[in-house]
N, C-alpha and C positions, 0 to 999 in steps of 0.2 A: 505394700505387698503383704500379703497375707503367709503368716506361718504357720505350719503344724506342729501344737507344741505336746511332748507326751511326759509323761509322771516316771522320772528311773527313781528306783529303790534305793533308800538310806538305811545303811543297817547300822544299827546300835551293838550288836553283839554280837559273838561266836560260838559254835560247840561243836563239838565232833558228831558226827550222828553214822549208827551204824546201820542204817540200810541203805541199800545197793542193789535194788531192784531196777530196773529200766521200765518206764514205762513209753506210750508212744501215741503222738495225737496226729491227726489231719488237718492240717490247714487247708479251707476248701474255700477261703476269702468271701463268703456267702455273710462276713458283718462288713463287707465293704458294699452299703448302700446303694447301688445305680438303678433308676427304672431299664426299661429296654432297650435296646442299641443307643447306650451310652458309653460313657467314658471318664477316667480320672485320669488324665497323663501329665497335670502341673500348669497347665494353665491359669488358674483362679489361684497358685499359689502354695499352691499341697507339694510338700518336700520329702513326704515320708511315708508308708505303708507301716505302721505299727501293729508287731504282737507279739501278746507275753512271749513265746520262743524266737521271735526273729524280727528281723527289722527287711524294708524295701525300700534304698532310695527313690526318689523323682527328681532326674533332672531336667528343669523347663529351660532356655535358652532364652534371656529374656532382652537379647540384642536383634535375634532374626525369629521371634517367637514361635520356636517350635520344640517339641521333646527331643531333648537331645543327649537322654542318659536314663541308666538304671531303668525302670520298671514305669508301665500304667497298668490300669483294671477296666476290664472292660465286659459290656454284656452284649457286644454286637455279632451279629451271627451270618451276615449274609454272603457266601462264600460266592459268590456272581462279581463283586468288588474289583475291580481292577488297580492296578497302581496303588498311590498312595491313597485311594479310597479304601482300601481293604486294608491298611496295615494294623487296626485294631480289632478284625472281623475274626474268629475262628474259623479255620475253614471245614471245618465235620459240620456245623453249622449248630452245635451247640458244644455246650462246656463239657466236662468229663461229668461236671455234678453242679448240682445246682445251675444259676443263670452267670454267677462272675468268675474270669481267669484273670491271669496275667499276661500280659505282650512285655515279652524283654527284646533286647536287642544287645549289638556286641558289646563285650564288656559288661552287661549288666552283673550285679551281687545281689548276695545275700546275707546278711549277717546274724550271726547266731551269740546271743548274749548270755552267758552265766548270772542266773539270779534266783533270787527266794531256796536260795540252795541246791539249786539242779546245773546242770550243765545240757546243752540240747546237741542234739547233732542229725542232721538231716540221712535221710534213709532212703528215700524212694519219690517221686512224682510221676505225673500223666504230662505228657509232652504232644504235640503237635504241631501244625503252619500254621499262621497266616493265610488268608485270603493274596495277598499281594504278594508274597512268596511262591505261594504254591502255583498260582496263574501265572507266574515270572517262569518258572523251572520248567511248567508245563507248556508254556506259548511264546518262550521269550517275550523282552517288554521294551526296547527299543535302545537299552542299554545291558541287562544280563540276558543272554544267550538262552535257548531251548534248550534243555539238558539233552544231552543225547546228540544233538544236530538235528538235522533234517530226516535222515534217517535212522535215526534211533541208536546208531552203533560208538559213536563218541564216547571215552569212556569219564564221564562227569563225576562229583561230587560234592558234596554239599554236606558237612560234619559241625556238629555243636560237640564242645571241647570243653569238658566240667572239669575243676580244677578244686578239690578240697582245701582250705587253707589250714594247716594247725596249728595250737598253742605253741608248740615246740618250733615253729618258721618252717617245716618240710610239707610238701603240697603232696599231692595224691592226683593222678589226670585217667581220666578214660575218653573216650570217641563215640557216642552215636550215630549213626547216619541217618540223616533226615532227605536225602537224594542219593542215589548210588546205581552210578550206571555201568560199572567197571566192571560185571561180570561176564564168563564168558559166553555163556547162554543169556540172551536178550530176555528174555521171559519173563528173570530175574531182574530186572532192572524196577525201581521204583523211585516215587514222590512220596512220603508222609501225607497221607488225608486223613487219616483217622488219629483218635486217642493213643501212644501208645504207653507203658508202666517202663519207667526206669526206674531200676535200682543203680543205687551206689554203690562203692567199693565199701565192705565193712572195713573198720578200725577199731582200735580202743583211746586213740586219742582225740582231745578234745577239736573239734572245728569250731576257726572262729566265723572262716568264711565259705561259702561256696558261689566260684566264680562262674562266667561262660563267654566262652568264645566260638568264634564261627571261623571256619574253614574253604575255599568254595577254588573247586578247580578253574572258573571262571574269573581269570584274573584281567585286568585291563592297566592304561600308564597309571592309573590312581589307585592300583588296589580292588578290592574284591567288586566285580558289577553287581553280583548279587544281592537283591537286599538281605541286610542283615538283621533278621528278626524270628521269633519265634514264639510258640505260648506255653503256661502251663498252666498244671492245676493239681487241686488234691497233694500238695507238699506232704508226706510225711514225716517226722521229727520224733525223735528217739527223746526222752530226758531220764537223766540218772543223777542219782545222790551226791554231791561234790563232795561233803564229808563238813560241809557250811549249814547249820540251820540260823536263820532269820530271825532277828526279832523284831516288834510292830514295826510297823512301815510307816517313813515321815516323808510328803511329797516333795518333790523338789523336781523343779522344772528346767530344762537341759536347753539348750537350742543354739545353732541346729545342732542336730546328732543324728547320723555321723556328720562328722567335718573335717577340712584340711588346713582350719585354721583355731581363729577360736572360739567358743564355747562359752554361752553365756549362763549362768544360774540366775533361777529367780531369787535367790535368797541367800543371805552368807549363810556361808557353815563355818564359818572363824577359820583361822587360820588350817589350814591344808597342804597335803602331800599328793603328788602325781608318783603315782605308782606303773611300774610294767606288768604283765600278768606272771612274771616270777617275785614279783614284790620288793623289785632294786625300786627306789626312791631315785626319780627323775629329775625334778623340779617342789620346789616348796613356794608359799605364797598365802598370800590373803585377799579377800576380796570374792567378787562376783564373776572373773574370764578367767578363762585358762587357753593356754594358747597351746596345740597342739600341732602347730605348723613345724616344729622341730624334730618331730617323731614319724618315723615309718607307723605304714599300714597297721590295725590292727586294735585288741581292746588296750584301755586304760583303766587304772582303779583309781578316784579320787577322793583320798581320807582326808577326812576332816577330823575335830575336837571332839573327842569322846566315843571315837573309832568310827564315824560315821563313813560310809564306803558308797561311790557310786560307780557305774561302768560306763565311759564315754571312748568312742569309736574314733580312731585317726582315719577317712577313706583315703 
């Protein structure tokens, strides 16, 4: 099986630094390579969407082989898609920018790592359907229901549920609605087809994660009928000064990360400390794993000899 393996930061040193500027980038995933109506969902082995401000699981299911977690990329556009033929399609029938988004689905994250001395924290993206969502809501699909009923007046919904995670363990939640048939003039009632701009709730504390869940008046005996998926694109990401400046960078190779066990290094760094992100000393040790299977959700710092520090993810 094939892994994706990425470079996390060793630092050798510390200093205070006094600026405290924010600044702010777009991730518009346009360095994740795909030609035309293609895909990366884990199949061939890819475990991870990597960048400098954040990380994307992939999880492939490699017993009933199919995506069965966190995040794909994709550039397929053809909103006519039915079923699970469209569940990677956009349905506007192009991206918000450039040719690649993301298809998440319930539960999927995001993780936002402190390093090279900033801290990032997510601010705003472009949200949408699904091909095979939005034909589900809008035709029923022989298991989720027409939104609406028959005649339109059913009062339906269908809500993506963002959940900020923070340093501190306190989460932060808002509600979109991506179908919303509950008003009392019909008129008003809609399906998501197009692009639209979410902002987040601002904070000043640090996010380690931001989560999403799905909602769907459409319940059945197994839980929501609806499929549960959705896209985005154009993340935006805030970074600001943690009061950490970095000195040269030595690679060292993680894998997997994140994980809910353990953690392999390509290379020692001598004996070592597992740190929290308030810097209680977890676990000590030496060697090349670390095993994170005893820790809740969330980042790690692992120092090594001579202060070296990396940040590896419990999911």
């Amino acid at each position: 099986m094939k892994y994706t393996f990425y470079t996390l930061l060793v630092v050798l040193g510390f200093g205070l630094s006094s600026e405290s500027k924010a600044q702010s980038t777009v991730l518009n995933f346009e360095n994740i390579v795909l030609p035309s109506d293609s895909l990366i969902e884990g199949s061939e082995g890819d475990t991870l969407f990597h960048f400098t401000e954040a990380q994307f699981p992939i999880v492939w299911d490699t017993t009933y082989d199919y995506w069965s977690g966190g995040w794909a990329a994709s550039s397929r556009i053809d909103s006519s898609r039915r079923g699970p033929a469209g569940l990677f399609d956009a349905y506007p029938a192009k991206a918000q920018s450039g040719e690649v988004f993301l298809v998440g689905q319930q539960g999927s994250r995001i993780h936002f790592n402190p390093s090279n001395g900033l801290d990032y924290k997510p601010m705003s993206f472009y949200l949408t359907l699904n091909a095979y969502v939005y034909n589900s809501l809008a035709e029923g699909d022989g298991i989720g229901k027409k939104f609406g009923g028959d005649d339109g007046t059913e009062p339906d919904s269908f809500i993506l549920v963002l959940v900020q995670h923070f340093a501190d363990q306190s989460t932060d939640t808002q509600r979109v609605a991506l179908a919303d048939f509950r008003f009392n003039d019909n008129n008003q009632d809609f399906i998501l087809k197009d692009w639209i701009k979410v902002s987040l709730n601002s904070s000043s504390k640090r996010v380690d994660e931001l989560s999403f869940h799905l909602e769907s008046s459409d319940q059945g005996m197994w839980g929501i009928n609806t499929p549960t998926f959705f896209v985005i694109d154009d993340l935006e990401i805030s970074s600001t000064p943690n009061g950490i400046s970095r000195a040269p960078r030595i690679g060292v190779n993680a894998y997997p990360n994140p994980s809910n066990g353990l953690v392999n290094l390509s290379q020692s760094i001598g004996p070592w400390n597992l740190m929290d992100a308030k810097g209680q000393v977890l676990a000590k040790g030496e060697g090349t794993q670390i095993d994170l299977s005893l820790y809740p959700k969330g980042v790690y710092v692992l120092q090594g000899k001579g202060g070296e520090v990396a940040r590896l993810i419990r999911k």
